[in-house]
C-alpha positions, 0 to 999 in steps of 0.5 A, spaced: 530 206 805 537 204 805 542 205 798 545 199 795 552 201 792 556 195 790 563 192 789 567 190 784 569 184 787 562 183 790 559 179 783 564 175 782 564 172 790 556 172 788 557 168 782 562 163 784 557 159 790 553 154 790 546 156 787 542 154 793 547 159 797 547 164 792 539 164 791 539 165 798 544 171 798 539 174 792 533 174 796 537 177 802 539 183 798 532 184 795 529 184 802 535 190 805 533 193 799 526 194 800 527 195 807 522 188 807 521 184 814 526 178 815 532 184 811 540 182 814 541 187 820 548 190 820 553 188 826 557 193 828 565 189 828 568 190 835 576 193 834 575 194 827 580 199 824 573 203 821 566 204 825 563 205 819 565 198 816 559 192 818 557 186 816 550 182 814 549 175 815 547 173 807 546 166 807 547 160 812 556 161 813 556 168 808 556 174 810 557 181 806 562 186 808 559 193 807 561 201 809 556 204 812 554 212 811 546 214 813 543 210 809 547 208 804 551 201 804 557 200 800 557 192 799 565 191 798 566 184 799 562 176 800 566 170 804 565 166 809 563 168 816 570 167 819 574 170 813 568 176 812 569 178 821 577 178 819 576 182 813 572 188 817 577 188 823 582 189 818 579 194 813 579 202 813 576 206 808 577 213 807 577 219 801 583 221 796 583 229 800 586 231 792 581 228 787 576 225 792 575 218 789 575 212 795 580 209 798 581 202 801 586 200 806 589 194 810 590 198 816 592 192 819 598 190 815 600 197 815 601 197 822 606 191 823 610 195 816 611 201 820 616 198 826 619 193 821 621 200 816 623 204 823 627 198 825 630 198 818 631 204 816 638 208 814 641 214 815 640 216 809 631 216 807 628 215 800 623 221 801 628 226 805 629 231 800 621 232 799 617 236 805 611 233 807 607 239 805 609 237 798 606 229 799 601 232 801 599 235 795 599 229 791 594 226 796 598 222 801 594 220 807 597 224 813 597 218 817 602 214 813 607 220 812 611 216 819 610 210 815 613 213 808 618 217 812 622 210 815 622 208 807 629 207 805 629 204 798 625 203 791 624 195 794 621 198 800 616 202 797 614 195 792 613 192 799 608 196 802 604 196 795 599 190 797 597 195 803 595 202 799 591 204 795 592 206 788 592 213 789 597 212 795 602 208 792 603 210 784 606 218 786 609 215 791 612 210 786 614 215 781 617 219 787 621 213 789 624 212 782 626 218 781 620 222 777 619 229 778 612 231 782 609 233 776 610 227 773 607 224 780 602 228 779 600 226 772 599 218 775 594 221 781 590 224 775 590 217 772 586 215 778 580 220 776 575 216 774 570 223 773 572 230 770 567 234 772 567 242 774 569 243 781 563 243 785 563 246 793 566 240 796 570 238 791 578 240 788 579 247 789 573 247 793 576 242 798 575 236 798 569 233 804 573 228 806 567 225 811 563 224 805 563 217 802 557 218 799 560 223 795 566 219 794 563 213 792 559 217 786 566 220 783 568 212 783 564 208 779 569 203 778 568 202 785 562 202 786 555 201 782 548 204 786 542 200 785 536 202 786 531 197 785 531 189 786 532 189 777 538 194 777 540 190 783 539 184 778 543 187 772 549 189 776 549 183 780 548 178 773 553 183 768 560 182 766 564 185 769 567 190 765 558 192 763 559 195 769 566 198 773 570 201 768 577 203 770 578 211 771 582 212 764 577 209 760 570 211 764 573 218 762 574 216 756 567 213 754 562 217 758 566 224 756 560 228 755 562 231 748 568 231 743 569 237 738 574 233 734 576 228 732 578 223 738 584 218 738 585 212 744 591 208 743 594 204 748 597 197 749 595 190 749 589 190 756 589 196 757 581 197 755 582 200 748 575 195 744 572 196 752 572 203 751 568 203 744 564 199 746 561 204 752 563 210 748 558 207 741 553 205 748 554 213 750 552 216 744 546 211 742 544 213 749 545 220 749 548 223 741 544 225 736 543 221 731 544 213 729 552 210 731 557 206 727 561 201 730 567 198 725 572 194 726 577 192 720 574 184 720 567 179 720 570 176 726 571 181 730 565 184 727 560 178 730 564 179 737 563 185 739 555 185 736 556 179 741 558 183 747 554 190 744 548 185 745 550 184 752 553 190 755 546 194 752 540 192 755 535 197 751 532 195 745 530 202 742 538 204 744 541 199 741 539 199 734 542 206 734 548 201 733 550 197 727 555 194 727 560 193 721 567 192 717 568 198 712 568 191 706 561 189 708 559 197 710 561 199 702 558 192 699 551 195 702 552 203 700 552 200 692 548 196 693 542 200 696 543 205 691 545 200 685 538 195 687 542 189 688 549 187 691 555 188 686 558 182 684 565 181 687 567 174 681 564 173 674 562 178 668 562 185 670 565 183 676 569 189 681 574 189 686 572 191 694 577 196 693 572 199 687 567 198 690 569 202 696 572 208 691 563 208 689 562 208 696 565 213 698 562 217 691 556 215 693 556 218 700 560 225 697 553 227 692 548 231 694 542 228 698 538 224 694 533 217 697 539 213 698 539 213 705 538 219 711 542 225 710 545 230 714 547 236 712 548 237 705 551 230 702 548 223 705 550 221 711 548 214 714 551 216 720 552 221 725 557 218 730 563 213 728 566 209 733 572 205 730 575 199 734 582 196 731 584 202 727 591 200 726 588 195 720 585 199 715 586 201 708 587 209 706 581 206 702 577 204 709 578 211 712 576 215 706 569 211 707 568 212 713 570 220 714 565 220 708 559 216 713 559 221 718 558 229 717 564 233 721 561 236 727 563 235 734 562 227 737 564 225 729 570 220 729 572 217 735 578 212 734 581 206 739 588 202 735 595 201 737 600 199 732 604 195 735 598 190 735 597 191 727 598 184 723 597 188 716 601 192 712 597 198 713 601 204 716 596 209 716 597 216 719 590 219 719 592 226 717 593 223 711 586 222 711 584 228 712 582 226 720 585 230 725 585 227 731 587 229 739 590 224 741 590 219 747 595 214 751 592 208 755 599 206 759 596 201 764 595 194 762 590 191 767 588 184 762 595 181 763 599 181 769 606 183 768 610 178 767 606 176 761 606 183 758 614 183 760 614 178 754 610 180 749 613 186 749 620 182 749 618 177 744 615 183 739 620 188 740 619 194 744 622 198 739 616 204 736 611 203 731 609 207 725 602 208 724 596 212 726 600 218 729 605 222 725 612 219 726 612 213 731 609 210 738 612 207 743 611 202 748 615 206 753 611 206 759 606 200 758 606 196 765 600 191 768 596 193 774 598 185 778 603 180 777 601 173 775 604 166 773 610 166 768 609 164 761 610 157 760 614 153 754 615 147 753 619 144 747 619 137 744 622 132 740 616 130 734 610 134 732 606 127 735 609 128 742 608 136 741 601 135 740 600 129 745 603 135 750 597 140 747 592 135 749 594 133 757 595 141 757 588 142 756 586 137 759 589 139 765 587 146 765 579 142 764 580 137 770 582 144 774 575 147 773 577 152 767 571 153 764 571 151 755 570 157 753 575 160 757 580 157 754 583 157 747 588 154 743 592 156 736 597 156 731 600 160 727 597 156 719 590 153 718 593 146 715 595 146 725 590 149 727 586 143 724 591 137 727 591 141 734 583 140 734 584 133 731 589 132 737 583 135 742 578 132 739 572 132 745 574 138 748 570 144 746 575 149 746 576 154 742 582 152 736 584 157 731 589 160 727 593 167 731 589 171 727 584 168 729 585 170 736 585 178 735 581 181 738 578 176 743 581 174 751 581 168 753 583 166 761 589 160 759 592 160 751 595 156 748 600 156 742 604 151 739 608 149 733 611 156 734 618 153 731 622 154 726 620 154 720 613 155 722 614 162 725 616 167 721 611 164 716 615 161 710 610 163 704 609 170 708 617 171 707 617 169 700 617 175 696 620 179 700 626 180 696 629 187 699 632 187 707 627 194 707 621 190 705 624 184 709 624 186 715 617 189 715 614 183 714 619 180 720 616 184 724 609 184 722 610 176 724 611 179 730 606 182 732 602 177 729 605 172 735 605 178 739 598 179 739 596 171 740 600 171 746 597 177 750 590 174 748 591 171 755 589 173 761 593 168 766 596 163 763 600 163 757 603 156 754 607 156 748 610 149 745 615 147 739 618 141 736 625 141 733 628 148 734 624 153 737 622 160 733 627 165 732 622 170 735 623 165 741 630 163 740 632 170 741 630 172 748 632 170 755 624 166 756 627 159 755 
């Protein structure tokens, strides 16, 4: 019976055809699957870079590229019938001999490079002084090594990019700009997407360079085997990132145990809520006991049931997860124990932060009928996952250390300073959480010129918080590049948001779905005149800090101008410049965190003078 493995680009060009053509794909499929009478044959591409490489006629005019080894099919790309035998003969595929994870080539292009470097060249080559033996080590394919040994600068390098995969171009990228090999080897490892003991055939066995199957199995954000026409269904239906996660965060998520605490943080894109949500999905599925997911707000907490719900598709699993904010958390706790929800206004009113301080009281008495415990004290959870962890109170983390017993798989934490738009500087230590730490470098949300402006427009500079002393963003880059962030200035407000409306209605008419688009301010009073001025499109219009947490395709932001942004009433009583310029910089990172909600395109808009925040950097 033939094996399904199928491609991240493969649900994307599925979903994108017209129903009738994408039904009778879905049907084809299902038939090569079971083996079934009338199944598309695979024909073999004459000429092609790859003999494992073949095609299947899917749909009238379609066909499906796959990578054929015994019984297995590795279906990596959908197009029309003269682009897919384009895209055959082009392809080769092959195994990564150091870390033994796929690797695809367009082998085609990288054969007319190579003459073009050699006629190029100059005296003096960029990789001269390492030996081949040394870029063999890192996993360079020995094919190319000719190629590599014309290379004569950085922008050579940049150049052949498009053609190599990942694993080939990243230490090569590293080496060109003068990194040392081990800060070479440190990218490849980036690139293991499994940590496993090293089986034979497997590093420090030798990689089987033959064995795609193998391959295909340490890549699962690569391919996604399919059993059955249900599984076929689930992988062909789901988001994207239910399905293929990149290496760093599938290590992440699915590690198979933590003995402490654990601590991700990473720039904007870089899959930090992604990686909670697997990780809550893995510990329902495979811990031992009920799984807490918290972030620090009500909206996110609804957004990420949401997208729980859609990533786990077993009832029994996913009520192992709650999903909560540590207010709604401790507002529970009191009232199973008090009978009835402790009033927030009124005679006998408490504070949340009183309410929180019983909470955790609560939770440190010895066992009673409150809730199920574990160990000696009420414990209502054995796993916590944290999302958002650079906006909570030292009063949240001592609620949420105190709900889950200290064992391994306890505490696992994703959170970036950087984005925080409270005034919490929490390191957890102080807390009594020690955490090993984890850094995400590689953004793969935003493309790079987005990313390059967030991060001029926040300040590259470090951010204190979580960790002892300071992070940085040093060293956080996109995975792709894209369009350039667009600013527009205006004369009046009126002409401002009359420029707001033809934006989106534009972005409509070019077939970007409504609920791909948002659009925001940096007050509630502007947001409402932004949805009065689109009234009838239904997108989404919200404040800046209604975005956080949320991606959306295209965003755009207006009436950041001066004035409005820094917000005037949040400058009001910062009457020290220590204190002053903590609260700039939090309007920043406010500012920050609405920009880089977008995915491929970014409009921001002002009338009269822009923001300072705008003003001071070369994006006018």
């Amino acid at each position: 019976m033939p094996r399904l493995a199928i491609g991240p680009d493969f649900p994307p060009a599925l979903a994108a055809l017209a129903p009738g053509v994408r039904k009778e794909v879905l049907v084809a499929l299902r038939r090569f699957l079971a083996n079934a009478a009338g199944a598309p044959h695979p024909e073999r591409v004459r000429g092609g870079r790859d003999p494992r490489v073949a095609t299947l006629r899917l749909a009238e005019g379609h066909r499906g590229v796959a990578v054929r080894q015994r019984e297995v099919y590795w279906l990596v790309a959908l197009l029309p019938e003269p682009e897919a035998w384009e895209f055959a003969l082009r392809r080769r595929y092959g195994v990564n001999p150091v870390i033994g994870v796929v690797e695809e080539w367009d082998a085609e292009a990288l054969e007319r490079v190579e003459p073009a470097l050699r006629r190029s060249a100059g005296a003096s080559r960029l990789f001269d002084p390492i030996c081949d033996g040394d870029l063999l080590a890192l996993g360079l394919d020995v094919r190319i090594l000719p190629l590599v040994r014309h290379i004569t600068t950085e922008a050579d390098v940049e150049a052949v990019e498009p053609y190599l995969p990942p694993t080939q171009y990243r230490p090569l990228a590293v080496l060109a700009r003068g990194g040392t090999m081990a800060e070479a080897w440190l990218e490849l490892e980036d690139c293991r997407a499994v940590d496993e003991p090293d089986p034979p055939g497997y590093p420090g066995h030798g990689v089987d360079v033959d064995d795609l199957h193998a391959a295909l199995l340490r890549s699962p954000d690569r391919a996604a085997f399919v059993r059955d026409a249900d599984e076929l269904d689930r992988v062909l239906q789901a988001p994207g990132w239910c399905v293929f996660l990149h290496p760093p965060q599938h290590r992440l998520a699915r590690a198979a145990r933590y003995d402490h605490p654990v601590l991700v943080t990473g720039g904007v894109g870089t899959g930090k809520t992604l990686i909670a949500l697997h990780r809550a999905a893995h510990l329902a599925a495979h811990g031992s006991g009920p799984v807490l997911l918290a972030t620090f707000s009500q909206g996110l907490r609804e957004e990420l049931t949401r997208r729980l719900d859609t990533l786990v598709e077993d009832a029994v699993v996913r009520k192992r997860i709650d999903v909560d904010n540590p207010d709604h958390l401790a507002m529970r706790i009191v009232a199973d124990a008090e009978g009835r929800q402790p009033p927030l206004v009124g005679p006998g009113a408490r504070t949340l932060a009183e309410v929180t301080e019983e909470a955790v009281r609560l939770l440190g008495t010895p066992v009673g009928d409150l809730l199920d415990g574990v160990g000696q004290t009420r414990r209502p959870y054995r796993h916590v996952v944290v999302d958002e962890a650079q906006d909570l109170s030292p009063a949240q983390w001592e609620l949420l250390r105190a709900a889950v017993p200290r064992a391994p798989d306890d505490l696992f934490i994703v959170g970036d300073p950087h984005q925080r738009v409270t005034d919490h500087r929490v390191t957890l230590e102080s807390v009594g959480i020690h955490a090993v730490q984890h850094t995400l470098r590689m953004s793969y949300r935003l493309p790079q010129e987005l990313l390059s402006f967030g991060v001029r427009l926040r300040g590259g500079g470090p951010a204190d918080g979580l960790v002892k002393g300071v992070a940085s963003l040093y060293g956080l880059r996109s995975a792709w590049h894209g369009e350039r962030p667009v600013v527009r200035a205006y004369d009046s407000p009126e002409a401002e948001l009359a420029g707001l409306a033809r934006t989106v209605e534009a972005w409509l008419a070019e077939g970007v779905p409504p609920g791909r688009i948002a659009v925001a301010a940096r007050t509630a009073s502007l947001a409402r005149a932004g949805r009065e001025a689109l009234r009838g499109h239904d997108v989404l219009v919200t404040t800046f800090h209604g975005l956080k947490g949320l991606e959306f395709e295209r965003v755009a932001l207006f009436a950041v101008a001066e004035g409005v942004v820094p917000d005037p009433g949040s400058l009001a009583g910062a009457d020290s410049p220590s204190v002053r310029a903590r609260v700039l910089q939090r309007e920043r990172s406010v500012l920050y965190v609405a920009c880089t909600r977008a995915r491929s395109l970014l409009y921001l808009s002002h009338s009269g003078r822009a923001s300072p925040f705008l003003a001071s950097h070369h994006i006018l």
